[in-house]
C-alpha positions as CSV (number, residue, x, y, z in Angstrom):
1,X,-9.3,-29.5,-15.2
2,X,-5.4,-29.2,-14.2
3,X,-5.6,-27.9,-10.4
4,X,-3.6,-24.4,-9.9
5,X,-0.8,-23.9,-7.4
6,X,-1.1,-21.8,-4.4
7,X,1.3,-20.6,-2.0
8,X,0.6,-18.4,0.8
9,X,3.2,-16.8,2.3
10,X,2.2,-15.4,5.8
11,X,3.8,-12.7,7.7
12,X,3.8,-14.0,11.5
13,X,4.2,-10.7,13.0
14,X,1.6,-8.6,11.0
15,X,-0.8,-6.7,12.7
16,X,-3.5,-8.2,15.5
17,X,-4.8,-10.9,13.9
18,X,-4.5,-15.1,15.6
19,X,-2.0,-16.1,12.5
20,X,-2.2,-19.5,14.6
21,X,-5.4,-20.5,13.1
22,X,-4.7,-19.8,9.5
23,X,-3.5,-22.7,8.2
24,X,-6.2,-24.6,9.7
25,X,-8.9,-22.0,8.1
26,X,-6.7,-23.1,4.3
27,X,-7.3,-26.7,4.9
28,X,-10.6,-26.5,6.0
29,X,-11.8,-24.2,3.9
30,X,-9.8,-23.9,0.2
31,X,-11.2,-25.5,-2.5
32,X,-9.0,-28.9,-3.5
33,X,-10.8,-29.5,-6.5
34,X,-8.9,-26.2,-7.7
35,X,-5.9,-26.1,-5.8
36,X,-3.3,-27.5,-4.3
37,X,-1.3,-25.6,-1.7
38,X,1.6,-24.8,0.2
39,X,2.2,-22.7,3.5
40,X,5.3,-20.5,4.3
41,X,6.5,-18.4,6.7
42,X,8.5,-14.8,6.4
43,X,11.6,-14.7,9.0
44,X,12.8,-11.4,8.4
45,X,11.7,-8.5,6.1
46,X,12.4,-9.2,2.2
47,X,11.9,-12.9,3.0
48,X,8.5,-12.3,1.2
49,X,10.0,-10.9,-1.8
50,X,12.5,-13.8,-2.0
51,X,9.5,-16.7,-1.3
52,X,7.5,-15.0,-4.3
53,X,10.6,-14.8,-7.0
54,X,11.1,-18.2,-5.5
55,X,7.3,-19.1,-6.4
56,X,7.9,-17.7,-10.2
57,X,10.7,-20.2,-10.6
58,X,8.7,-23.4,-9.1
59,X,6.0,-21.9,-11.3
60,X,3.3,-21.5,-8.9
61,X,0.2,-19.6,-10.5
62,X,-1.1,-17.4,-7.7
63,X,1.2,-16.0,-4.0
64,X,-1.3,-15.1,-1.5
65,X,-0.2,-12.7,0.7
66,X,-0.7,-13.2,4.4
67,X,-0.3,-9.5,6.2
68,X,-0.5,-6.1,5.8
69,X,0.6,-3.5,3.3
70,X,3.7,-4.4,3.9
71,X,3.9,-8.1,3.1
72,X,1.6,-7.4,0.0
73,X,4.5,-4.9,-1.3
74,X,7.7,-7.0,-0.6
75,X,5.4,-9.9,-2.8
76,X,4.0,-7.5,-5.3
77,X,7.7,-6.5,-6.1
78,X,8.3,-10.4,-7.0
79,X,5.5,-10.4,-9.2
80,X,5.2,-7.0,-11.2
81,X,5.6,-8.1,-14.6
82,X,4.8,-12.0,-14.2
83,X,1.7,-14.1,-15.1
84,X,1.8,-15.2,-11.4
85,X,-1.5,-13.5,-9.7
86,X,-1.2,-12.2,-6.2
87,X,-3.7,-12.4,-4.0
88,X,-4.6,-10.9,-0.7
89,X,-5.6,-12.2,2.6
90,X,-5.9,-9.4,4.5
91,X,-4.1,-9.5,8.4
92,X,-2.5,-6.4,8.7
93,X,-3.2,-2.6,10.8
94,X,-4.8,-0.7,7.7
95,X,-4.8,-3.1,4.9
96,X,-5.4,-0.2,2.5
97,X,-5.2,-2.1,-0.8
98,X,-7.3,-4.7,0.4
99,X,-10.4,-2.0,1.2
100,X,-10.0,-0.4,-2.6
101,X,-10.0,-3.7,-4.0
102,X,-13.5,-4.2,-2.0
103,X,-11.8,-7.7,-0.1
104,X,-13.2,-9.5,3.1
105,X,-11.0,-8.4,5.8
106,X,-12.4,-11.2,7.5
107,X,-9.7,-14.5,6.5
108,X,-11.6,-16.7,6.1
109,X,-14.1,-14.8,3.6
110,X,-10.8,-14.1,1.9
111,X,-10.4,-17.8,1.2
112,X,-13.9,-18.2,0.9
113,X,-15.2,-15.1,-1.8
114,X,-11.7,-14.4,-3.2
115,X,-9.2,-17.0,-3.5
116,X,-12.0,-19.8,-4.4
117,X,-13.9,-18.1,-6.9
118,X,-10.3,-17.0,-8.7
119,X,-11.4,-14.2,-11.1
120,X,-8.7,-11.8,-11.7
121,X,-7.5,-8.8,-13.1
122,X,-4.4,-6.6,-13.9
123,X,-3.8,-2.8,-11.9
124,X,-1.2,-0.5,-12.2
125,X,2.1,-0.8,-9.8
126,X,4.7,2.6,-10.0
127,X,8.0,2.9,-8.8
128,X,10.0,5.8,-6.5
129,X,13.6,6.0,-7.1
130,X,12.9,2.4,-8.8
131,X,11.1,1.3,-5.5
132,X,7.7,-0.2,-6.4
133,X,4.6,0.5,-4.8
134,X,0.9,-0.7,-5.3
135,X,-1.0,1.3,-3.2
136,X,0.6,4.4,-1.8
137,X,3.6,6.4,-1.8
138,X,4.7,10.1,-0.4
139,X,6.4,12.2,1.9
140,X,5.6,14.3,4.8
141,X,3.8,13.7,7.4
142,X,3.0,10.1,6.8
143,X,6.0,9.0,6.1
144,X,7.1,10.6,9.5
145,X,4.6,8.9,11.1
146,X,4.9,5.7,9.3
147,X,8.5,5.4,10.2
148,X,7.8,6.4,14.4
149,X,4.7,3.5,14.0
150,X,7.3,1.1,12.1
151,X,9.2,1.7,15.6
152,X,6.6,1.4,17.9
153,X,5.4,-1.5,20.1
154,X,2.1,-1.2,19.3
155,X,-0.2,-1.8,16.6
156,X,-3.8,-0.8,15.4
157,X,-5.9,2.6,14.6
158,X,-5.5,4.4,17.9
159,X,-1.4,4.1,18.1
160,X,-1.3,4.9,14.5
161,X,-3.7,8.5,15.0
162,X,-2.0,9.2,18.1
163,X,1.4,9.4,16.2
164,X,-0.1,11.3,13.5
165,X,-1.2,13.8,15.7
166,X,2.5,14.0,17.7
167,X,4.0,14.4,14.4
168,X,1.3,17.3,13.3
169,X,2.2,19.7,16.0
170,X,6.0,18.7,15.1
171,X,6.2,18.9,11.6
172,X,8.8,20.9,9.8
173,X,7.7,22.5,6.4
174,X,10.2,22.5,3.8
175,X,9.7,23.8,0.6
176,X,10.2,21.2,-2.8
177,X,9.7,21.6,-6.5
178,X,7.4,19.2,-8.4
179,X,7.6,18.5,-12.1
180,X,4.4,16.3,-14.0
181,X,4.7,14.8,-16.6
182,X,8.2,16.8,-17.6
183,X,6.0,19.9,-18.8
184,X,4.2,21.5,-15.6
185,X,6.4,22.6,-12.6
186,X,5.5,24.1,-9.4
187,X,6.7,25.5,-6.0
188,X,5.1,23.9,-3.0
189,X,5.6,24.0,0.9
190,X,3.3,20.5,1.7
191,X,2.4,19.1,5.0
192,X,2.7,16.0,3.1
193,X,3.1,14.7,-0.8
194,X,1.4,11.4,-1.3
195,X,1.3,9.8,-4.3
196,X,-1.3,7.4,-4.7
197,X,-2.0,4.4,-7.0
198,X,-5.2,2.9,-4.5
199,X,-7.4,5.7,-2.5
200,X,-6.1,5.0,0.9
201,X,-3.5,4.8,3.3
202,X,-5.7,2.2,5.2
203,X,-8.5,2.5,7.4
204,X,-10.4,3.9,5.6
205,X,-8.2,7.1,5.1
206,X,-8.8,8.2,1.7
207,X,-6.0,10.5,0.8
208,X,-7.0,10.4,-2.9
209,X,-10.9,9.4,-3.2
210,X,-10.9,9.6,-7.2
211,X,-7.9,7.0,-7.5
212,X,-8.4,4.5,-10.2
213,X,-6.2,1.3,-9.8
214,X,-5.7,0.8,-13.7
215,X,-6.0,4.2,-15.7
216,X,-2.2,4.8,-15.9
217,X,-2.1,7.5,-13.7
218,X,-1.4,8.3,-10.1
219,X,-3.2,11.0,-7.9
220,X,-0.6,13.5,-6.8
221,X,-1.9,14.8,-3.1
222,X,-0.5,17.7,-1.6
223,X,-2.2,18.5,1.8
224,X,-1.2,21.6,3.3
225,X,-0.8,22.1,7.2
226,X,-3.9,23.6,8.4
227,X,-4.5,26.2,11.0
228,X,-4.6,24.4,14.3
229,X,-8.4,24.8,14.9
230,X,-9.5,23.6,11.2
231,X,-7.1,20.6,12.2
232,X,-9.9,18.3,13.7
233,X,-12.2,19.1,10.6
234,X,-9.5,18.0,7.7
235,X,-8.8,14.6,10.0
236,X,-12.7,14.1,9.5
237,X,-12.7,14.8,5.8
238,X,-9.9,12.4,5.2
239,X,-11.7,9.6,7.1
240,X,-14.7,9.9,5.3
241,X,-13.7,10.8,2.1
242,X,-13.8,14.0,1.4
243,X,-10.8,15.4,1.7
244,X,-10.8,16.7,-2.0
245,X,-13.3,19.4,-0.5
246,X,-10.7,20.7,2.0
247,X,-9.1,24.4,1.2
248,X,-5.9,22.6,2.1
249,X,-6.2,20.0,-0.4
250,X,-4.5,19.7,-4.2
251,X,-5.1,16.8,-6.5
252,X,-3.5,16.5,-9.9
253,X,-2.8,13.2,-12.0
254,X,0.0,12.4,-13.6
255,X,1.9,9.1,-15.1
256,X,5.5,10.7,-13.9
257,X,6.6,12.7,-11.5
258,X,10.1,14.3,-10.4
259,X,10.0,15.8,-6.7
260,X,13.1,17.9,-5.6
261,X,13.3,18.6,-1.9
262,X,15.5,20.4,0.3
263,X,16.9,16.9,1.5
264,X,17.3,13.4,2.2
265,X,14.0,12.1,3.8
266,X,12.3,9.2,4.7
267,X,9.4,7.8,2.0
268,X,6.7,6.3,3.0
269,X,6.2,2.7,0.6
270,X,2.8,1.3,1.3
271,X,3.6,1.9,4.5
272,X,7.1,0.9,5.1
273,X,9.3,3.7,5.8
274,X,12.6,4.3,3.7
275,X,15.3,6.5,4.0
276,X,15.7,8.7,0.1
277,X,17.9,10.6,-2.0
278,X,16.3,13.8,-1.6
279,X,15.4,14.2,-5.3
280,X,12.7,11.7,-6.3
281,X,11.6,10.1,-9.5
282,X,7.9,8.2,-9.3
283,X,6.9,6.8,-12.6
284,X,3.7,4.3,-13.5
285,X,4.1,1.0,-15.1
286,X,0.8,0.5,-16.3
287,X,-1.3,-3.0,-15.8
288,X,1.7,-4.3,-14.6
289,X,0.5,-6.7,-11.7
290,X,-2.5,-9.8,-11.8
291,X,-5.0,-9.5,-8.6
292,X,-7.4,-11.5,-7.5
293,X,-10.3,-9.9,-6.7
């Protein structure tokens, strides 16, 4: 059987994790008889998107991604649309689309359970203002705290909830209109908009608990502010789940969606803040992207 090419392109400055042993963990523990491999670095942010269109061309079969949300977004963008499969080795702070896929967060089981065994499948991507996104999208709250944790020193759970909760007592509610699927419009004042393709944001955060990575549809999830004393109790929902029982909680689906808001904002893109238009235009583009899983 012909052996399939691998590159993994790894994202030195993602999250906690000892990036210094990886490429002793590939070697030691990839399977030769089915691959053969290379190793990159990212230097600066988009170099992942470049290394992957770069992969297309050499025709390499699968991209690993080495990192967070991030780095699996800026080499998902590379592949939407391809035959080349991305997989995930998961090194990042929340490593959302990693948890709905089920992964080992652990590397090495990533190499191990995922990348050796090589089943895969195709999931819906979307697209903001023609940005894509795999896992999550929105803006609010999380986008505002994505962007102050983007700027931040540290890394990790605790710097990310402590932001959160800064930003919560800060937050300024503006008012937007939202259109589905060109037909249903509606007035909202949100705490934050997310639009999700996976359930998470990472860590277990499940903004939209129902999300289906490959029905054609994302979960629209508009999360009012809550009274300050009911505050602690929605955190807890959304870390274990159930935020879809919350009073302050509304889920629809739809496979487009036009946002207009009072003005330009930051958007939070699977967890990389970027400054928008304030108007926004999220569509799906159904099983567009190979995973391994």
């Amino acid at each position: 059987m012909e052996k399939k090419k691998i590159l993994f392109i790894v994202n030195p400055i993602a999250g906690k994790g000892k990036k210094e042993m990886f490429p002793s963990w590939v070697e030691a523990l990839l399977d030769k008889s089915l691959y053969d491999y290379e190793l990159v670095y990212t230097q600066a942010k988009g170099h992942g998107k470049q290394l992957a269109e770069e992969a297309i061309g050499k025709g390499i079969d699968i991209v690993a991604a080495v990192g967070g949300d991030g780095t699996v977004n800026e080499v998902a963008q590379a592949l939407i649309g391809s035959d080349c499969i991305l997989a995930i080795v998961p090194f990042g702070s929340g490593n959302g689309l990693a948890r709905m896929l089920h992964l080992p967060l652990q590397p090495p089981n990533a190499i191990k359970k995922v990348i050796n065994k090589c089943r895969s499948k195709s999931i819906d991507t979307a697209l903001v203002n023609g940005v894509p996104f795999v896992s999550i999208a929105g803006f609010g709250l999380d986008a505002e705290t994505a962007d102050a944790f983007a700027k931040d020193g540290h890394r990790g759970f605790l710097t990310y909830s402590k932001i959160a909760v800064e930003k919560y007592f800060h937050a300024q509610i503006d008012s937007c209109t939202i259109t589905l699927n060109d037909n249903v419009t509606f007035d909202s004042r949100p705490l934050m908009v997310t639009f999700a393709n996976s359930n998470q944001f990472g860590y277990e955060a499940k903004i939209a608990p129902k999300a289906v990575l490959d029905d054609g549809l994302l979960d629209v999830c508009i999360l009012k502010k809550p009274i300050l004393p009911a505050a602690p109790f929605v955190a807890t929902q959304l870390l274990a789940g159930h935020i879809h029982f919350s009073p302050y909680f509304q889920s629809l689906r739809a496979k487009k969606i036009f946002v207009q808001r009072k003005k330009n904002a930051v958007v939070n893109i699977d967890g990389e803040p970027i400054m928008m238009d304030k108007d926004l235009l999220v569509e799906v583009k159904p099983l567009s992207l190979k995973v391994l899983f």
